[in-house]
C-alpha positions in Angstrom: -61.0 86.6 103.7 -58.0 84.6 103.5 -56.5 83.4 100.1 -55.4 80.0 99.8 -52.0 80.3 98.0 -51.2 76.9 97.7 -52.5 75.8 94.5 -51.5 74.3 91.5 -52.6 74.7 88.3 -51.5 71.7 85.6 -52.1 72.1 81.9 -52.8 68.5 80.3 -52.5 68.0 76.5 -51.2 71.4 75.9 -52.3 72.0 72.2 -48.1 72.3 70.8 -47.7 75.6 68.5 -44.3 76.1 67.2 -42.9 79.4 66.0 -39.2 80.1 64.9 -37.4 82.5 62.6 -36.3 81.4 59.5 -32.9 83.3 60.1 -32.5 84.4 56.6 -34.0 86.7 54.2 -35.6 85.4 50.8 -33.3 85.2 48.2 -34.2 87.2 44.6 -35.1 83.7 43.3 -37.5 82.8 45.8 -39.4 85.7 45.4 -39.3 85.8 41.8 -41.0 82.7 42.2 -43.5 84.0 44.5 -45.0 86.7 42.3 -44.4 84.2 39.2 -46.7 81.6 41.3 -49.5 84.6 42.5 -50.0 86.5 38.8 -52.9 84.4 38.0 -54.3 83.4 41.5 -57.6 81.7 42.8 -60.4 83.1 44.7 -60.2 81.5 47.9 -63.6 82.6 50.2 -62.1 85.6 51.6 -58.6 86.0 50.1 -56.4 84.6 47.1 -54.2 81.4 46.8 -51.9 79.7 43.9 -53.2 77.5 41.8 -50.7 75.3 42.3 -50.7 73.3 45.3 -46.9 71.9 45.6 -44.6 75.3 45.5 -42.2 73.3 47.8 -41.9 70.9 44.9 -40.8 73.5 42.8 -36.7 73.8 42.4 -36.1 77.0 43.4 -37.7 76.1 47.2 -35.6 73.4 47.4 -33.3 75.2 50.3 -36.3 76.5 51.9 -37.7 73.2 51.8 -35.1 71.4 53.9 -34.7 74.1 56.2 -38.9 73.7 57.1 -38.2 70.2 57.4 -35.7 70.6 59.9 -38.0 72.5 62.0 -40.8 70.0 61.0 -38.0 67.6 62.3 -37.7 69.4 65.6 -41.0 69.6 66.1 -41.7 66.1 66.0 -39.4 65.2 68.0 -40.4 67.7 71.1 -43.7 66.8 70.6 -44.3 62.9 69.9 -40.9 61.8 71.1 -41.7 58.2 69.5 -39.5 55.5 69.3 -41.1 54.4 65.9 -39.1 54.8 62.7 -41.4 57.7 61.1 -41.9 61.5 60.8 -43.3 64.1 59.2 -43.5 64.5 55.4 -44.8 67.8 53.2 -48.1 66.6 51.2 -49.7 69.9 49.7 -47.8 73.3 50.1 -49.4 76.7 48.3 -49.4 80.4 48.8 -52.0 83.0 50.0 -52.6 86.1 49.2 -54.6 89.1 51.1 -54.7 92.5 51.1 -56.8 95.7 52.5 -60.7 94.7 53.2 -59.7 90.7 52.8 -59.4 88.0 55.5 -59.6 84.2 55.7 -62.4 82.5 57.4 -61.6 80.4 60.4 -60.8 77.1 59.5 -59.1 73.7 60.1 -56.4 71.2 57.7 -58.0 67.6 56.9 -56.1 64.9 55.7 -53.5 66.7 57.4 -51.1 65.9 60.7 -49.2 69.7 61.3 -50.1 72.4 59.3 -47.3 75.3 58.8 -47.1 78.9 57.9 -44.3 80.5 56.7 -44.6 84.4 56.0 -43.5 86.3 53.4 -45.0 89.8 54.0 -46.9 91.4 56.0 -47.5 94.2 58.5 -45.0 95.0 61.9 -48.6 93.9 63.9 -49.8 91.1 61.7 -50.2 87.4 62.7 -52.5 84.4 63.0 -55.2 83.7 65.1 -55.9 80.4 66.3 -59.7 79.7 68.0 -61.0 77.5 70.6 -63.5 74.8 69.8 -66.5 75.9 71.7 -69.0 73.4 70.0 -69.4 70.9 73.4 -69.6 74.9 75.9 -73.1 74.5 77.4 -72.6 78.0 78.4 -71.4 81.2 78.0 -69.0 83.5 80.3 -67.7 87.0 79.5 -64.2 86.9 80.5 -63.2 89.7 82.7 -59.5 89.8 81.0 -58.6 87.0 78.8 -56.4 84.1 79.6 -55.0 80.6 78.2 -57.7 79.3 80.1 -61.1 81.6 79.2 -60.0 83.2 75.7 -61.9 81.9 72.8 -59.1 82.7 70.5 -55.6 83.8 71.0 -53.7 85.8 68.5 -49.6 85.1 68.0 -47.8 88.1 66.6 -45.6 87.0 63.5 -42.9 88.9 61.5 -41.1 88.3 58.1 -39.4 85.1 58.2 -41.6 83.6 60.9 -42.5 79.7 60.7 -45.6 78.7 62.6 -46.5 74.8 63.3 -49.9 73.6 64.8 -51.5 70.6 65.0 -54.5 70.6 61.6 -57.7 70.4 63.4 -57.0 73.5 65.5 -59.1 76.0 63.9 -57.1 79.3 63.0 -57.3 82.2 60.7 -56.3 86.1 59.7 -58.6 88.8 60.6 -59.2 92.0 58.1 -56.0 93.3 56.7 -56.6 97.0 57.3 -53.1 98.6 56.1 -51.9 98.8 52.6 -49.7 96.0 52.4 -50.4 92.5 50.6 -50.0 89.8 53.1 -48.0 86.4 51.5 -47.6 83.4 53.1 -46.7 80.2 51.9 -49.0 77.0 53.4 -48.1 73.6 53.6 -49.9 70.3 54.9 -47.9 67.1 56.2 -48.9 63.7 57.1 -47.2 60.4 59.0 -44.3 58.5 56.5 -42.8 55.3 57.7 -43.6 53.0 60.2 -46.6 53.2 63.0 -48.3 50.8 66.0 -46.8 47.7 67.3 -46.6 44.4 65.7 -47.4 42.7 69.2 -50.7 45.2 69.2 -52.0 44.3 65.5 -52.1 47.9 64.8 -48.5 48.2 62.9 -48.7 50.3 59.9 -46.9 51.2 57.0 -46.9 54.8 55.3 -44.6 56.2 52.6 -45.6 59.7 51.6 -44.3 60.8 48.3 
């Protein structure tokens, strides 16, 4: 049987996930802060998180801050491109704590535009998994060897340092943690600030995130 060779395969409305070293390691103060921020922690379904909810606000992040936002920055501009006079602003940002026998559920970031992880620690073969949304599949097919076109989840591989952006409503999560190591990431949420739509299309919209 001949194989027809000439084929091409396009991939529209690639789902966009960033990932970029932080180039640096964490200074003493930063992760003084850290365990300062995870002594007294919350139960979180299957793992641990800070109470509070805006570490990035805290003084001490303030140089870790800007340098996610320049990646936040880059992102946005790779991805939307826009001519509109807006980007993307930090609402909620919080840490997350697992070790040996936890995990977190797979889940998605309302209220939210690009969600980010930034790690902390964690193991040389750690990372987070991000999962397709099979609700509208009618059926069901065993994939002989997975692909970016059959896998229902697809794990990226992230080391100290890392920064990983995704759009919210992509579902994503960590499997078991089965070595002795805690696993400490720092979360964050953002959202549109400044100007959206056209004028001349009645759908112009102003957003100032705070």
């Amino acid at each position: 049987m001949n194989e027809n060779k000439n084929h091409q395969i396009m991939n529209l409305f690639a789902v966009p996930i960033y990932k970029a070293p932080m180039g640096r390691q964490y200074t003493v103060e930063e992760n003084n802060f850290f365990r300062a921020e995870m002594s007294e922690p919350v139960f979180a379904i299957s793992n641990y998180a800070s109470r509070n909810k805006n570490v990035l606000g805290s003084p001490v992040l303030q140089n870790l801050r800007s340098e996610i936002q320049t990646h936040l920055n880059n992102y946005f501009q790779l991805v939307y491109n826009t001519a509109n006079e807006v980007n993307l602003a930090i609402t909620q940002s919080w840490l997350a704590r697992t070790r040996q026998g936890e995990s977190h559920h797979a889940h998605s970031h309302p209220n939210s535009v690009v969600s980010g992880v930034l790690y902390i620690n964690l193991d040389k073969d750690d990372g987070i998994n991000f999962y397709r949304n099979d609700e509208q599949n009618w059926y069901e097919l065993m994939p002989r060897e997975n692909n970016y076109y059959n896998a229902h989840s697809i794990f990226v591989q992230t080391e100290v340092g890392s920064l990983v952006l995704f759009p919210s409503h992509i579902k994503h999560g960590v499997r078991e943690v089965t070595a002795g190591i805690e696993r400490l990431s720092l979360a964050f949420n953002t959202f549109f600030s400044g100007q959206m739509g056209r004028d001349d299309y009645s759908n112009s919209l102003s957003i100032t995130v705070k």
